[in-house]
C-alpha positions in Angstrom: 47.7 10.0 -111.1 44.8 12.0 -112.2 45.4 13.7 -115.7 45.0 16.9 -114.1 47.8 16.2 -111.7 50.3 14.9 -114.5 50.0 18.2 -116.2 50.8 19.9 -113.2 53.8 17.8 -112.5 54.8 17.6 -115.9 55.0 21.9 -116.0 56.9 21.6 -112.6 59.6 19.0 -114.0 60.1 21.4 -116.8 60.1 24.4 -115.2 62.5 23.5 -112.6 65.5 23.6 -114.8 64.5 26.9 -115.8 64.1 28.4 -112.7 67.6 27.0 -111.4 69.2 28.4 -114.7 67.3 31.9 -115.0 66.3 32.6 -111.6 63.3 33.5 -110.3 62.7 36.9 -111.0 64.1 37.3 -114.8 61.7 33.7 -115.7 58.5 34.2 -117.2 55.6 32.4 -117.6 56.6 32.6 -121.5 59.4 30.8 -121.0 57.6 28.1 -119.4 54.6 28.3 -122.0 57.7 27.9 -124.4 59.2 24.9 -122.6 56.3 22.8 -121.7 54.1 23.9 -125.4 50.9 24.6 -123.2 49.1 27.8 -123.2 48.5 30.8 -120.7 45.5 29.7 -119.7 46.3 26.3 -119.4 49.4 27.5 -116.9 47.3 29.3 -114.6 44.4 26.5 -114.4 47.2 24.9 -112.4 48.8 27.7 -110.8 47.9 30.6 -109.4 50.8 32.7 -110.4 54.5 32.4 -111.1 55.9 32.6 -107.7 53.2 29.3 -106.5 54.9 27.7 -109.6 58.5 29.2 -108.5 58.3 27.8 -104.9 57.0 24.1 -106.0 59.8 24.5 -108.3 62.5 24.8 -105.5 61.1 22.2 -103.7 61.5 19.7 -107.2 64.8 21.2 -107.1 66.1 20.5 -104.0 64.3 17.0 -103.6 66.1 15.8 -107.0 69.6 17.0 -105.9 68.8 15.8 -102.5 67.5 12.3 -103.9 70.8 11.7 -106.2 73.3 12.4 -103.0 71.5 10.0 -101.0 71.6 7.7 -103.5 74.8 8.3 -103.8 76.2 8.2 -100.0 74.2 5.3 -99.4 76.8 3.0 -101.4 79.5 4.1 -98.8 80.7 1.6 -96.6 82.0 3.8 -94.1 81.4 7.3 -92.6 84.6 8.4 -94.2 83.4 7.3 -97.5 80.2 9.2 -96.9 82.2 12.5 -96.7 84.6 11.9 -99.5 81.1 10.9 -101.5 79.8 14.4 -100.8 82.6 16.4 -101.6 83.1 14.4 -104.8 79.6 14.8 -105.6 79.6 18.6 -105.5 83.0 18.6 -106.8 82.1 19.8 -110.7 80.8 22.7 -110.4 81.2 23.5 -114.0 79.2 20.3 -114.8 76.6 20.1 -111.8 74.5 17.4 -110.7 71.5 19.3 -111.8 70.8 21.9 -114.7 72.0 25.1 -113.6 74.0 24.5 -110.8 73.3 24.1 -106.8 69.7 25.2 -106.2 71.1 26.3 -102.5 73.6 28.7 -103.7 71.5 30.0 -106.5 68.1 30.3 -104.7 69.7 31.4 -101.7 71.5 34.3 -103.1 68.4 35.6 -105.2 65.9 35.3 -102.3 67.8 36.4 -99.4 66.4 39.6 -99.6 63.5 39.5 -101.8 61.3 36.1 -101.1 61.1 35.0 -97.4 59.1 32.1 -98.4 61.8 30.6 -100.9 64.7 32.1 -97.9 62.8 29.6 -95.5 63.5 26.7 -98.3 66.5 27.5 -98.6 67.4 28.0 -95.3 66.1 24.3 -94.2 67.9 22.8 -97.3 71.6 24.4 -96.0 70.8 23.1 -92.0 69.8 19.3 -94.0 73.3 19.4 -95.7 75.0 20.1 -92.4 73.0 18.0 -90.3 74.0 15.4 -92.6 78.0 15.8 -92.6 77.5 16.1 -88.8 76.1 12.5 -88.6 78.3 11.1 -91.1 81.3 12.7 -88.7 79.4 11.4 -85.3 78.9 8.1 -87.3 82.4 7.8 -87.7 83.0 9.0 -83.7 81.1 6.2 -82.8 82.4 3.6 -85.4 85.9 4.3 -84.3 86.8 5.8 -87.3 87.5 9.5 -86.2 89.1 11.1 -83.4 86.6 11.1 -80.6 87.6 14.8 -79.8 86.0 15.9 -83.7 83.6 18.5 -83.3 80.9 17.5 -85.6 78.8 20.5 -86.1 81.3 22.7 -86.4 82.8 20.4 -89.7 79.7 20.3 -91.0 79.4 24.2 -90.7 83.2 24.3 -92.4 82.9 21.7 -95.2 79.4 22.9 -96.2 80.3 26.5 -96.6 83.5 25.9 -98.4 81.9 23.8 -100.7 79.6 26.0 -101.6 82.1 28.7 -101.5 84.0 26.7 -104.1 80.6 25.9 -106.6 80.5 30.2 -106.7 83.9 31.0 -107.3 83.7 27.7 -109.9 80.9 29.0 -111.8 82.0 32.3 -112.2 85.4 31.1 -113.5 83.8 28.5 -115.7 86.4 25.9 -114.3 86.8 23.7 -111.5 90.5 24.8 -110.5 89.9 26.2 -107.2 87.1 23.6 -106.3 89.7 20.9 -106.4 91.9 23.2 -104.0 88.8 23.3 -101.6 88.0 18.9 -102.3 91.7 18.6 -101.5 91.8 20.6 -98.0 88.3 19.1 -96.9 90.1 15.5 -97.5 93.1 16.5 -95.8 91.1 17.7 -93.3 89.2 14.2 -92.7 92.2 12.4 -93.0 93.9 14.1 -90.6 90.6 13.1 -87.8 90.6 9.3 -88.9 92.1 7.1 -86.6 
């Protein structure tokens, strides 16, 4: 990697944090300056403003929560595993898998209305998350594990809302009370489709 292109990366990895913590609007360039110890000019040599930076830095965020569930599910031995491996990954909201909580839900809610091009990110990241429950489900169809009359999708749409339902309410209580009421119903709900 080309000096150039370490710098860059380097001010994205640090950034990323930031923006998942602070939010897009209300971070500066300042507080990156602060966090990665380079100057102004230095920042915009590699980026042409703070929303370029903003939008590579949802990208790092989701790709590094995305990377750690994967790595995660892919120990699972069956498709039922995979599901109680998502819900148990997401299942601290108060201590999340990445600095600042879930990227979706935080992202999400700030550029719904204001950022079409980070909505768009967003957007694809919450269809992944669903597309993925909906295969771990047909997986488990097919495997023999679940009832063959389990509508996939529509789980997917369920468990993926509720968890992130449950990382909101979470945050904003500062404990994970109601998040296990939500981990509890989703198992309940996949064991009560296993065969």
């Amino acid at each position: 990697m080309a000096k150039g292109e370490e710098t860059r990366q380097f001010i994205i990895e640090k950034a990323t944090p930031i923006f998942n913590t602070k939010g897009i609007a209300t971070t500066s360039m300042s507080d990156i300056m602060e966090a990665t110890k380079l100057s102004k000019g230095s920042m915009y040599v590699h980026f042409e403003n703070k929303e370029v930076l903003a939008c590579l830095a949802v990208d790092h965020n989701m790709k590094k929560l995305g990377d750690k569930l994967v790595s995660e599910i892919s120990k699972s031995k069956t498709a039922k595993e995979e599901l109680f491996t998502y819900i148990d990954f997401f299942s601290n909201a108060v201590n999340p898998p990445l600095t600042g909580g879930c990227p979706l839900l935080n992202f999400g809610t700030e550029a719904d209305d204001t950022n079409p091009i980070v909505k768009e990110k967003i957007n694809k990241g919450c269809n992944a998350n669903q597309q993925l429950l909906a295969n771990s489900v047909n997986k488990g169809i097919a495997n023999g594990e679940f009832k063959p009359n389990w509508n996939a999708d529509e789980f997917a749409v369920i468990m993926f809302a509720m968890m992130e339902g449950g990382h909101l309410i979470s945050r904003m209580s500062g404990n994970n009370d109601k998040m296990k009421i939500i981990a509890k119903t989703l198992k309940n709900i996949i064991e009560e489709n296993s065969l």
